[in-house]
C-alpha positions in Angstrom: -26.6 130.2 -8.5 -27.2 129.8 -12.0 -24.0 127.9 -12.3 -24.9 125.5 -9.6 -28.4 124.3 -11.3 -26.5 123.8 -14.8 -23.8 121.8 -12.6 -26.8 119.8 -11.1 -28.3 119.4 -14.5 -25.0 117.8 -15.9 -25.2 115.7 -13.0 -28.4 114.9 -13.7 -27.9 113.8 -17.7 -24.6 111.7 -16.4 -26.8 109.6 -14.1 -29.7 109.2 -16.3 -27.5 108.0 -18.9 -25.0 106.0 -17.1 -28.8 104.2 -15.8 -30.4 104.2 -19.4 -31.4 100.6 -20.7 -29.1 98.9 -23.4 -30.1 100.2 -26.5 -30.7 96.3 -27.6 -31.8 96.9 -31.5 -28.6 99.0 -31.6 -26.7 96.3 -29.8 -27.8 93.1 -32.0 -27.9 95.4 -35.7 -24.8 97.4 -35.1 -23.2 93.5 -35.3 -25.0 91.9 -37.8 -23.2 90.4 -40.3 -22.0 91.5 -43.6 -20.9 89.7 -46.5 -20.2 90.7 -50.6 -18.1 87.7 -51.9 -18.5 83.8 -52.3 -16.7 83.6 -49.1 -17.3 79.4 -48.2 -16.4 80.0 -44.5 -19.1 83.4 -44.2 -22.2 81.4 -44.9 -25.4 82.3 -42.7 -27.8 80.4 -41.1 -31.4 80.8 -39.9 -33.0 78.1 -37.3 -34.9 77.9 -34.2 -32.9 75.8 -32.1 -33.9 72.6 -33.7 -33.9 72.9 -36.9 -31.8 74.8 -39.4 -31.1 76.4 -42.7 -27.4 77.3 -43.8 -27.4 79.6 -47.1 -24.8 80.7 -49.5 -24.0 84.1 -51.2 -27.5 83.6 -53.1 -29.6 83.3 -49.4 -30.6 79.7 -51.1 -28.3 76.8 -50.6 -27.3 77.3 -54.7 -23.5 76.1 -54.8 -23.9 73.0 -51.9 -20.4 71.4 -53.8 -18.8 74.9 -53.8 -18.8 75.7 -50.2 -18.8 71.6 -48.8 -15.3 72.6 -47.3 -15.8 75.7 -45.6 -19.2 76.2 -43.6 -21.6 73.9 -45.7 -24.9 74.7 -46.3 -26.9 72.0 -44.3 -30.5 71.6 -43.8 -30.7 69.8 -40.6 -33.7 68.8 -37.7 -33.1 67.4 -34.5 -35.7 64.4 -35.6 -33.7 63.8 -39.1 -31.4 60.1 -38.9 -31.0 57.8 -41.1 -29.0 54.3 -40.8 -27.8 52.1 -43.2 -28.9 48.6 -43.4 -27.6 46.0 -41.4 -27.2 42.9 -43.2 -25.2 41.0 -41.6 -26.8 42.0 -37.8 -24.8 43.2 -35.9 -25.4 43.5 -32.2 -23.9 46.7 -29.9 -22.9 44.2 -27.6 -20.9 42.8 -30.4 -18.3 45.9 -29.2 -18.5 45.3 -25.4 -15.2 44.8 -23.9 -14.3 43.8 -20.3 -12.1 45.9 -18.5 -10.5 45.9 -14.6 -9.7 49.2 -13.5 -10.3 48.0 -9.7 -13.3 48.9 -8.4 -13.8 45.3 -7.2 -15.8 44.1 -10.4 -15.0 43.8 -13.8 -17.0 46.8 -16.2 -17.9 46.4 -19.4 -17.2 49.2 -22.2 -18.7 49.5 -25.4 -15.3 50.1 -26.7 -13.4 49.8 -30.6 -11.6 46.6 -31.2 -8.9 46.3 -33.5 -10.3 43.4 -35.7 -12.7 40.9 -36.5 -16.2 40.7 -36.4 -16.4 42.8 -32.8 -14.2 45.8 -35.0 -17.2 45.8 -37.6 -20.2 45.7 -35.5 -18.0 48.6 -33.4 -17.8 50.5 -36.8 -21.5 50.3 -37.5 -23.0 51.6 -34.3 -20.4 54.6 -34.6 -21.7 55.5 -38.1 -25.2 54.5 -37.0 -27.8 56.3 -36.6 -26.0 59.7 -38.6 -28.1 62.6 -38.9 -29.4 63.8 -42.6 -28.8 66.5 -45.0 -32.6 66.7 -45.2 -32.5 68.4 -48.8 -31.4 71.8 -50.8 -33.1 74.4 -51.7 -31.3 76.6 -54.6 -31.4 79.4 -57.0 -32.0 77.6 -60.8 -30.6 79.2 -63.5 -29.3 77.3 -66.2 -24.9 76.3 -65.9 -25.1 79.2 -62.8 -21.5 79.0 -61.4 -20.3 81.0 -58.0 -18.3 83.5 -60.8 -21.3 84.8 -61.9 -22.5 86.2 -59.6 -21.8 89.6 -59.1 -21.6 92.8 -56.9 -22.8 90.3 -54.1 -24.2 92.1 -50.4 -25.9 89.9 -48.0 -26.8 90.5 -44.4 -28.0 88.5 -41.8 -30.5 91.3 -39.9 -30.7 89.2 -36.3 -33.0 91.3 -35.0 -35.8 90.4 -37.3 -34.2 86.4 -38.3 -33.7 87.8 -42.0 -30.8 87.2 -44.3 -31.3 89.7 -47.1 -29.6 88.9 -50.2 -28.7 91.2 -53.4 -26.6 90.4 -56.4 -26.5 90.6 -60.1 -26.2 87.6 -62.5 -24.9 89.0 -65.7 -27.3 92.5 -66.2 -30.1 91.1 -64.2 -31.0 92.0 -60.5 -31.6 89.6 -57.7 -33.1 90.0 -53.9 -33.7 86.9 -51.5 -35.1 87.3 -48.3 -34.7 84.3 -46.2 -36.4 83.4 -42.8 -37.1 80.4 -40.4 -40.2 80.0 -38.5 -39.7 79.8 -34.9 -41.6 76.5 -33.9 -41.5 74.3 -37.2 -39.1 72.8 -39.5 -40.2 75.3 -42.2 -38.0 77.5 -44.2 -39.3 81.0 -46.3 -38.1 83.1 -48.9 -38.9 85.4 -51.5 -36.9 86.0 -54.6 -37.2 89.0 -57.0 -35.5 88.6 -59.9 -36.7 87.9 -64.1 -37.4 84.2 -64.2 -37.4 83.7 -60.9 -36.8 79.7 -60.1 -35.8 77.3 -57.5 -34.3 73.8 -57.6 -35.2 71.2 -54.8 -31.9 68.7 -54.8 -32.1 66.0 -51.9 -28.7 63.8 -51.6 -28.0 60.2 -50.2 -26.5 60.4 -47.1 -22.8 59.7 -46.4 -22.0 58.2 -43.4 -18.6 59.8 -43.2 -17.4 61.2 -39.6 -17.3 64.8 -40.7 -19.1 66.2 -44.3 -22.4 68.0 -45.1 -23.8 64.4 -46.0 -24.0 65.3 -49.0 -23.8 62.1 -51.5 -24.3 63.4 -55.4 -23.6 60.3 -57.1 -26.7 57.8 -55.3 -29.7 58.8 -57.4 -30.3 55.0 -57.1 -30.3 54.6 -54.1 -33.3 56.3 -52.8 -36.2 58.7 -54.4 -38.7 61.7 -54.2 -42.2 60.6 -55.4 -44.8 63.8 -55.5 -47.9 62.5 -53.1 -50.0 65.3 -54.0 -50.3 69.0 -55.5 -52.2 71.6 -55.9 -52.4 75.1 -57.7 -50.1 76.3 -55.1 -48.9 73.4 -53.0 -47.2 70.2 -53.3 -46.2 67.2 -50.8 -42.8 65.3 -52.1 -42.3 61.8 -50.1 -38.4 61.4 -49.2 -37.7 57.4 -49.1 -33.7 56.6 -48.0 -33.5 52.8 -47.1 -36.1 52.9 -44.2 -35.9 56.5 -43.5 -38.8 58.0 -44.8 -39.9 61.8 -44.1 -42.1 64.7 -46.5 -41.2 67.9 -48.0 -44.4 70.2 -47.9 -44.2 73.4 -50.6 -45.9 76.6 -50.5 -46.2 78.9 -53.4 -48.0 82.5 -53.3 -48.0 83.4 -57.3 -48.5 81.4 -60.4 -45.7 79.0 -60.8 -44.5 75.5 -62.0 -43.2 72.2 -60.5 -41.9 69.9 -62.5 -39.2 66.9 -62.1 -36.5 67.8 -63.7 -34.4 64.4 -63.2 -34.3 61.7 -60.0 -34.9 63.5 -56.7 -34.6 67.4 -58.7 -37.4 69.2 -58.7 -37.5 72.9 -59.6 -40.2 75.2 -58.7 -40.6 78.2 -61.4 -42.6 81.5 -61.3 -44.5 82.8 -64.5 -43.5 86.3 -63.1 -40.7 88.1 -61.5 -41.6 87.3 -58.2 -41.6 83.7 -56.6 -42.3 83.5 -52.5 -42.3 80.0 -51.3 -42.2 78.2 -47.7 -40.6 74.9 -47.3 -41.7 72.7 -44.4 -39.7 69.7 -43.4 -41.2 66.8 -41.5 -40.9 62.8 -40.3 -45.0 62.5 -40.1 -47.3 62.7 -43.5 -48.6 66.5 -43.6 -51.7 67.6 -44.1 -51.9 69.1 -47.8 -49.9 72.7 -46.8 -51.8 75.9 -46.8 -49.2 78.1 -44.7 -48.6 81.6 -46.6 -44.9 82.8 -46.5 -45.3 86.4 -45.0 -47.0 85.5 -41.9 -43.4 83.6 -41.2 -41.3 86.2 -41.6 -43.7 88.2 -39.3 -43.3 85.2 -36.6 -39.6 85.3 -36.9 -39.3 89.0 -36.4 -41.6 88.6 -33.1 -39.6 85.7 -32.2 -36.2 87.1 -32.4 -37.2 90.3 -31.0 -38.5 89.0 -27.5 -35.3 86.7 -27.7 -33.3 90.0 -27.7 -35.6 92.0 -25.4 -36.2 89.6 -23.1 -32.5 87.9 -22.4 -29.7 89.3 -21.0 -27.4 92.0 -22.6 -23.6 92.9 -22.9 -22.9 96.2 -24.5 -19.2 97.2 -24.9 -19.4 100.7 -27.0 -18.3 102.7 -23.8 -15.2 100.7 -23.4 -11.7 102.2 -24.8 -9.8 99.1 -25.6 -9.5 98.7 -28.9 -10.1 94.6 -28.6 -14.2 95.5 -27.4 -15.1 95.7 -30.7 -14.5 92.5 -31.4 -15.6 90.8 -27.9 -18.7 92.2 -28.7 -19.3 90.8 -32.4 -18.3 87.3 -30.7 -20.6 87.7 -28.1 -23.8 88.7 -30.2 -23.0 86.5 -32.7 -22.6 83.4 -30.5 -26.0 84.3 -29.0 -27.9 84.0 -32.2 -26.2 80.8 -33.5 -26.4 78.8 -30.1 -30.0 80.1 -29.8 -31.1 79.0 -33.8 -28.9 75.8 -33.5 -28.2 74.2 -30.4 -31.6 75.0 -28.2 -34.2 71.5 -29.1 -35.4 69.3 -27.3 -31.9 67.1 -28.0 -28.4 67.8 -27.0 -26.6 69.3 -29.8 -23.7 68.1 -31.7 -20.6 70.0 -31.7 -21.3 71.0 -35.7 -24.8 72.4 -34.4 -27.4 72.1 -37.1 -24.9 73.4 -39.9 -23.2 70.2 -40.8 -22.1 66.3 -39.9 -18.9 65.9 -37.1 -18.7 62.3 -35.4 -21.6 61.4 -37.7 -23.9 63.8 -36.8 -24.2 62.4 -32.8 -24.0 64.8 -29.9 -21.6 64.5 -27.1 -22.9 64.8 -23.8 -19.6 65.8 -22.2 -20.0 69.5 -24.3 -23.8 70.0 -23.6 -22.4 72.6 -20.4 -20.6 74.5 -23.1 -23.2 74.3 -25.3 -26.2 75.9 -23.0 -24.7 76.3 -19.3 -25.2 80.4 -20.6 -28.7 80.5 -21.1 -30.4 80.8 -17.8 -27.2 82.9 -16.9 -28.7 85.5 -19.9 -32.5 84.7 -18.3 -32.8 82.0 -21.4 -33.5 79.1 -19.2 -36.5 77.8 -21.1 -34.3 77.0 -24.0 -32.0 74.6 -21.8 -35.4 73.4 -19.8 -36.3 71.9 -23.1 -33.3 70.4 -23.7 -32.8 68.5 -20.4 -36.0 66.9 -20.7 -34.1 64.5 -23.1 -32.5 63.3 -20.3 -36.1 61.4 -18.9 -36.1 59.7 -22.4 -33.2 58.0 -22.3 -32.9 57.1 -18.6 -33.3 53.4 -19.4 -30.3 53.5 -21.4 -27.9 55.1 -18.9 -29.4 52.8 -16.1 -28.1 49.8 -18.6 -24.6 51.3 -18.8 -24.3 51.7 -15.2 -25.7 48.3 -14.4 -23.7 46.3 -17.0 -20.4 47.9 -15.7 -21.4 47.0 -12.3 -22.1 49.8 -10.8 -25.8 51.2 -8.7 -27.1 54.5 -10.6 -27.2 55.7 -14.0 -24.1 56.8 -16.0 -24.6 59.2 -18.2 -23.7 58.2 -21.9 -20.7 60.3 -23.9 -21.5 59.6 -27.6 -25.1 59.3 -28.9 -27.8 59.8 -30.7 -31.6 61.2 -29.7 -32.0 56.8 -29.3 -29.4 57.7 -26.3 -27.8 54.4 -27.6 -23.7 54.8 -26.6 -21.9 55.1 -29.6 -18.5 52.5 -29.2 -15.3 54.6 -28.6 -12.0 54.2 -27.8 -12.1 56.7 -25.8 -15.7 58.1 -25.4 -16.5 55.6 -23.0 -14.1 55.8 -20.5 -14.9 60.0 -19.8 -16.8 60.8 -16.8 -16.7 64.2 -16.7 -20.4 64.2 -18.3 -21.8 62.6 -15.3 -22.9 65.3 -13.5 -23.5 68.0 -16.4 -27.2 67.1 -15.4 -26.5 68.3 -11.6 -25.0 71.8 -12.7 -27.6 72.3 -15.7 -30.4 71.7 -13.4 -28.8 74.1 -10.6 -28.4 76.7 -13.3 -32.4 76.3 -13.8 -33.0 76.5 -10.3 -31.5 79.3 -9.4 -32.6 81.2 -12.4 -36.2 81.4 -11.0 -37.8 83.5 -8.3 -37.7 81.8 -5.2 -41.1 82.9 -4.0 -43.2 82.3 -4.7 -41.9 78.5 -5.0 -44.4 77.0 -7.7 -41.3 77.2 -10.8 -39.2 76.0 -8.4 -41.1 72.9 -6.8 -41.9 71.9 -10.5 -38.5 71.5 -11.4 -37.5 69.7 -8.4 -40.4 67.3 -9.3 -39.1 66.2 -12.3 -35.0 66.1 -11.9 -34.7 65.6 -8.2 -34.7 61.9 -8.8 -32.9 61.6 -11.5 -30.0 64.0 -9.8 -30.3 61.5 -6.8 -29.4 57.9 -9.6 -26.9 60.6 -11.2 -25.3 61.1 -7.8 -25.7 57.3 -6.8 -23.6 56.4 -9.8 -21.0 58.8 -8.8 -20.5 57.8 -4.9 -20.4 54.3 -6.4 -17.7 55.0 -9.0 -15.6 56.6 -6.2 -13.2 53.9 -4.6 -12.1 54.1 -0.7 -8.4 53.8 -0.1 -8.1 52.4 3.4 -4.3 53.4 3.7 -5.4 57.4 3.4 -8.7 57.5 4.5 -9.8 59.1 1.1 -11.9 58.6 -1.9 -9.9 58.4 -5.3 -11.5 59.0 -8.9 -9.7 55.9 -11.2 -10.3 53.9 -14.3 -11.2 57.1 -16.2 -9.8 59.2 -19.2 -9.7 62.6 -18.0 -11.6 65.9 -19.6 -7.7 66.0 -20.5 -7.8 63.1 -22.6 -4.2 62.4 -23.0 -4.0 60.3 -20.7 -5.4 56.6 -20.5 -8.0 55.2 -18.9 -5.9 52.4 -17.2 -3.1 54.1 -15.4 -5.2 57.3 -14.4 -6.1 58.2 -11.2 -7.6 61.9 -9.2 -7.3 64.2 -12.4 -8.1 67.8 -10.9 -10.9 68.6 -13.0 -13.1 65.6 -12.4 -12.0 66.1 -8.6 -13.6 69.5 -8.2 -16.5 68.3 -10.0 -17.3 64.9 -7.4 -17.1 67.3 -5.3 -19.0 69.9 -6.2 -22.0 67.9 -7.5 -22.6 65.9 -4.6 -23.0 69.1 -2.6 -25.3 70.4 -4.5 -27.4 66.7 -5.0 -27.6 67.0 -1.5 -29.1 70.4 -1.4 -31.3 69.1 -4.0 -32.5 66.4 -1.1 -32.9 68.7 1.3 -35.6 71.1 -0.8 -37.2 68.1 -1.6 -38.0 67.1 2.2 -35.6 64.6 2.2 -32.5 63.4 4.4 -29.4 63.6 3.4 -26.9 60.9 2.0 -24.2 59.7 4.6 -21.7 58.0 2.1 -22.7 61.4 0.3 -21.2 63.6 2.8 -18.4 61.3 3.8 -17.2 61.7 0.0 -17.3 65.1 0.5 -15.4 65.3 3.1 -13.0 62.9 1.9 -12.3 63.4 -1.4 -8.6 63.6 -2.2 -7.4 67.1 -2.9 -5.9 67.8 -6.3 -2.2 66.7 -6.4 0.4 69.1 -6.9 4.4 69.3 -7.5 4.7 70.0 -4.1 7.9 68.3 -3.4 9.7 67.9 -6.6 9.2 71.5 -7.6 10.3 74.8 -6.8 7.0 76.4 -7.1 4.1 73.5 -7.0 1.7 73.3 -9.6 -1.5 71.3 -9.9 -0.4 67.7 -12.0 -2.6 66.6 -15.0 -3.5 63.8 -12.8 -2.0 62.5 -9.2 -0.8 59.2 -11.4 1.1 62.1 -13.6 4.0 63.3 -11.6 5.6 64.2 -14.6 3.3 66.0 -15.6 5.3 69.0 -16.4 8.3 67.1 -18.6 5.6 65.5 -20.9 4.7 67.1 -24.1 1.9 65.3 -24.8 0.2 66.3 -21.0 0.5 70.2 -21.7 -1.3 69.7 -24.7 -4.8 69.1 -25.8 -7.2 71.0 -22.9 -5.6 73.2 -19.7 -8.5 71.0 -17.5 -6.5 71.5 -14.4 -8.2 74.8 -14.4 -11.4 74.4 -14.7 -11.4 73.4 -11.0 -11.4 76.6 -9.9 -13.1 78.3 -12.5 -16.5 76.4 -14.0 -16.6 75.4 -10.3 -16.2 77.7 -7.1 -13.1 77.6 -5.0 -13.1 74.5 -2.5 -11.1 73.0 0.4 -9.2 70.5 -2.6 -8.0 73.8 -4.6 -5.4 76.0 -3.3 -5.8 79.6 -4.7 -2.2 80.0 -4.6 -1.2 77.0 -6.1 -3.9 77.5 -9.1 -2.5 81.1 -9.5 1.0 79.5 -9.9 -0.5 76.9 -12.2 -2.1 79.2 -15.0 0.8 81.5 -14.8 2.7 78.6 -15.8 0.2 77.1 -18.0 0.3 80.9 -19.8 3.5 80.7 -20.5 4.3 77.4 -21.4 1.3 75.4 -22.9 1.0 73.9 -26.5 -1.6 76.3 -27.7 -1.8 74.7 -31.1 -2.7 71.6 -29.1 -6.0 73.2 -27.9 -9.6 73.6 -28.0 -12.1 76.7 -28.5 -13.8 76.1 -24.8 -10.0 76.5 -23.5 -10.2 79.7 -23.8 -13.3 80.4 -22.2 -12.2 77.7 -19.0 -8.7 80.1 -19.1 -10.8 83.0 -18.8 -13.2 82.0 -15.9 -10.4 81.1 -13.9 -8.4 83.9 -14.7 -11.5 86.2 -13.1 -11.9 83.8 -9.9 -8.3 84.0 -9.2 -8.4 87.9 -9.6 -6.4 88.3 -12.6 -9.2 89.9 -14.8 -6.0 91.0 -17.5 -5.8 87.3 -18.7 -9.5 86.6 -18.5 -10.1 89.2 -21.8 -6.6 88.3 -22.8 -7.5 84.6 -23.0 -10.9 84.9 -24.7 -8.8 87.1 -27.4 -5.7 84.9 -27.4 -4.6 85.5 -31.3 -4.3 81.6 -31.9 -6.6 79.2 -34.5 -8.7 77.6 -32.2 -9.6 81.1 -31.1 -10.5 81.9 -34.7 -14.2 83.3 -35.2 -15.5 83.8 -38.7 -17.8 86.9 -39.7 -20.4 84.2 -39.4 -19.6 83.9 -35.7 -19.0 80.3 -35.9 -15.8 79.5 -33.7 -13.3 78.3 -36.5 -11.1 75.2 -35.1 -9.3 73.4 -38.3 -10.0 72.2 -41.8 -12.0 69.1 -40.6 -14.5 71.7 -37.6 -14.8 74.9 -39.6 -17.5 75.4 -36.7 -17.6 74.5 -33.0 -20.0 75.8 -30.8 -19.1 74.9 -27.5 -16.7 77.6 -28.3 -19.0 79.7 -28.7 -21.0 79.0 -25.6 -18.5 78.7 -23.2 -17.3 82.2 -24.4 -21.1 83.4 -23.3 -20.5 81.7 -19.8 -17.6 83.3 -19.4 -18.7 86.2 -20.1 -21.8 85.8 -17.8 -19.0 85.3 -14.7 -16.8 88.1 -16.0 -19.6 90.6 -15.5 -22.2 89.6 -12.6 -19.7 87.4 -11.1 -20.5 84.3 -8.9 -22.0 83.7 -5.3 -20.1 85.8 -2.9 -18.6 88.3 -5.4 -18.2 91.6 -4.6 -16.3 92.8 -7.4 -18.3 94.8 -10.1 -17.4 93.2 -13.9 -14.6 91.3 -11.5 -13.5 89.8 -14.8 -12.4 92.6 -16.7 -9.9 95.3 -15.7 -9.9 98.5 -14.0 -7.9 100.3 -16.1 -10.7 102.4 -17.5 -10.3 100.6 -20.7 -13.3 98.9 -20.2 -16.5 100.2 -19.4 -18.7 96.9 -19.8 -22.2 97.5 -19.3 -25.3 94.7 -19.0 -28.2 94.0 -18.0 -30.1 90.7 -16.9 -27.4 88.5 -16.2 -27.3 85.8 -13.3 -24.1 85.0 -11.5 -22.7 81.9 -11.3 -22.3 79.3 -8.5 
């Protein structure tokens, strides 16, 4: 008997702790961060989605020349653009350019021509507005160098928001804590350390495609003026052309401002001690009285109901010896897409860390940027974000009625202006038209359905603009009589190898028509509302995604059904695998054969130009890995040993020498993660994307499955 009741009692333990909660401060601390040398590609951020602070070794932005090639240390808002002046006036429709691709009108592009006055007016509105390096904030000591300092250990504690920062320079002792508060453009820190000092430098900007806008050598060109000051505060007034915007300062002990040359000011303590907050803004502040420790108490509350509250992936059970590593890229992608890519703008592909395509965002990545956050119960973070798309409605209703088509079309390139950026290529993607639809869905489905209150509100305010999104994309669609189907033409595909011209029915833009117009119809139907008819018939109609199917011994899905050749062309098996995503970011449909996809990423494994590739590939590989039921390659794919699969102790998904970061990386490796474990509608599979080889023991909690 006695041997029974200890055999129950084991039973008991093993259930209680296969049911115990994720240990989440364990989970986020056990991964934070750790860095002891000047390494430029290990800085660390703090932010709060819409602003952001990148710091060096010191936990101040101390060597900003030092580490401008690696991950630079940027000080970046959503709300901080500047443009350079425009003399000789140019107009955006200066770079308009009329094309035919036959939908029975002629469409107008905002395009880049090769020469003249159209090329330079082109030019402009792509460098135009760029965002701003909105000023550093740096350790001062006199001829400091990155040498000097010594015995460096710096950790980035993402459970409270801190980077904590010790390090000797020569035989004296430094520690810098820096934080970010969670709702303003503000930055804190304390230093300890003899003489304790910082230096304020603010740059010109650059205007170049890809930097940390960081201009040195333009004192001239714009200044700091001091607007007011205190015992303990001061109000500095940034003019750049006609950009103007104030830096507020807050300073708990006895210390000094001065000017120590054109737009350098340093702040010194008369002690050992200087703690100091930082407050960015486009408005005139009122004279700042914010003390520094009540932030750092904010950003620990903040960042601990971000943990507590959002879904969690915990990997320490499982036995393959790659977990480790899945799990530092999935906490670590959590805290940067949540501090830089979570405002009430779409993000650029840089986040908030530093300038790529000047700054602008591109609305084709704003799925891989924050499709995962109401999959990990984070949906208020993408509900703020998709409010932008009310503001600049007027502009995409202009794009679709100067191309000649009923709707709006969703811009590729812009700014928060939602002005379309000229592009050669840019303009001609479609595959960010319905983002909107499958965002919105996400948000919908991530709240209770009763009762309905959350959800009515949110059909309130997208339902229309899902049905003008929708109305553009049964529009764009062309009828062929011959077949009886709709065909997708005059695009460049997610793919973009291939040319706008001679493209028609790429797979990936396919499955998404298809899709979205399902679900905008849904969308009509909760609102009270009748269905579309030319709606449906698209639906129905659609042309299936064209394969090898006769010139092939086993048929694969083509790049496009204008690319039979798909297959003998080096240049369309490189760049992204998009054929996959069909049946991957979207569920299986009556245009995808499973078989034929299996066939396809089996050859695709083998045989693609991986070099040619992006950091989402690997996530899209992986999702459709786990819905064709080949859960090896899905965690083989996301830990594919190849440079665009490169993530840096920082977290930041390492692409090249020109995008040291890319976050849609990073995000689309949380998405896939989110379908790897709960799945998608109709899934029966537990963690159906990883295998069951007893190698991987993936627990979590709070995640939603996909559609």
């Amino acid at each position: 008997m006695p041997h029974l009741l200890t055999l129950a009692a084991c039973l008991f333990l093993t259930a209680t702790a296969a049911n115990r909660p994720i240990d989440r401060k364990a989970l986020v601390t056990r991964n934070n961060p750790v860095i002891t040398t000047a390494d430029t590609l290990a800085s660390l951020s703090v932010g709060n989605g819409g602003f952001a602070f990148t710091t060096d070794i010191t936990g101040l932005q101390t060597f900003p020349e030092y580490y401008r090639n690696g991950v630079p240390l940027g000080t970046q808002s959503e709300w901080g653009w500047h443009s350079f002046s425009n003399p000789e006036q140019y107009r955006i429709e200066e770079s308009y350019w009329m094309y035919d691709f036959g939908h029975g009108h002629r469409e107008l592009y905002a395009t880049q021509p090769k020469t003249g006055r159209a090329k330079e007016a082109a030019d402009w509105y792509r460098i135009n507005p760029h965002r701003l390096h909105l000023g550093c904030i740096g350790l001062e000591i006199e001829g400091l160098k990155p040498t000097d300092i010594q015995k460096p250990r710096q950790t980035l504690d993402m459970w409270t928001g801190t980077i904590s920062s010790k390090f000797r320079v020569k035989s004296l002792e430094f520690r810098v804590n820096t934080v970010c508060h969670p709702e303003r453009d503000l930055v804190s820190s304390q230093i300890k350390g003899k003489g304790a000092a910082i230096n304020l430098r603010f740059p010109y900007p650059t205007g170049a495609h890809c930097d940390d806008a960081c201009n040195w050598t333009a004192n001239d060109s714009h200044q700091t003026e001091l607007v007011t000051q205190t015992e303990h505060s001061a109000i500095l007034k940034r003019t750049i052309d006609e950009t103007v915007y104030y830096v507020s300062l807050t300073w708990e002990e006895p210390a000094l401002l001065r000017e120590k040359s054109k737009n350098y000011w340093v702040l010194e303590s008369e002690g050992n001690q200087l703690t100091f907050s930082c407050e960015f803004s486009p408005t005139v502040p009122t004279v700042p009285t914010t003390p520094t420790i009540p932030t750092f108490q904010s950003s620990a509350q903040h960042w601990q109901h971000f943990w507590q509250t959002g879904a969690a992936v915990d990997f320490s059970k499982c036995k393959d010896k790659r977990a480790r590593e899945l799990e530092r890229r999935v906490v670590l992608s959590q805290w940067l897409l949540a501090s830089q890519c979570a405002g009430g703008t779409p993000p650029q592909e840089t986040g908030l860390t530093y300038n790529s395509w000047f700054g602008k965002f591109h609305m084709e990545m704003i799925w891989w940027h924050q499709a995962w956050l109401p999959l990990w119960n984070h949906a208020s973070l993408l509900d703020r974000t998709l409010r932008w798309y009310e503001t600049v409605e007027p502009k995409a209703r202009e794009i679709a009625m100067r191309q000649g088509f009923q709707g709006i079309r969703w811009m590729k390139m812009t700014d928060r202006s939602g002005e379309e950026a000229p592009s050669k290529v840019g303009s001609f993607l479609i595959w960010q038209q319905p983002h909107l639809i499958y965002l919105a869905e996400l948000l919908y489905r991530s709240l209770p359905p009763a009762p309905s209150k959350g959800r009515d509100s949110l059909l309130e305010r997208y339902g229309r603009l899902i049905d003008e999104t929708a109305t553009f994309m049964a529009d764009f669609a062309t009828y062929d009589k011959v077949n009886d189907r709709y065909i997708l033409k005059g695009i460049i595909p997610a793919q973009e190898t291939l040319k706008a011209s001679e493209t028609y029915n790429s797979p990936f833009e396919l499955a998404y028509w298809h899709w979205a117009l399902q679900v905008a119809q849904q969308w009509r139907e909760r609102r009270g509302l009748e269905r579309v008819a030319l709606w449906d018939d698209i639906i129905q109609k659609l042309s299936p995604l064209a394969s090898t199917h006769d010139t092939h011994s086993i048929p694969l899905y083509l790049a496009a059904e204008s690319a039979p050749d798909t297959y003998k062309t080096l240049a369309l098996i490189s760049d992204h695998p998009a054929v996959l995503g069909a049946m991957g970011i979207f569920p299986q449909s009556r245009l995808v054969d499973p078989q034929v996809m299996k066939h396809t990423q089996e050859w695709i494994w083998d045989n693609w130009n991986w070099n040619k590739t992006w950091g989402w590939d690997y996530p899209m590989v992986a999702m459709n890995a786990a819905r064709l039921g080949v859960p090896e390659n899905a965690v083989s794919a996301l830990l594919m040993d190849k440079r665009t699969n490169t993530y840096l102790p920082n977290g930041h998904n390492y692409q090249d020498g020109r995008l040291r970061c890319y976050l849609p990386g990073n995000g689309g490796l949380l998405t896939a993660i989110a379908l790897m474990c709960a799945g998608w509608d109709g899934c029966t599979v537990k963690n159906p994307g990883f295998p069951k080889n007893g190698q991987w023991d993936v627990r979590w909690e709070g995640l939603q499955p996909m559609p």
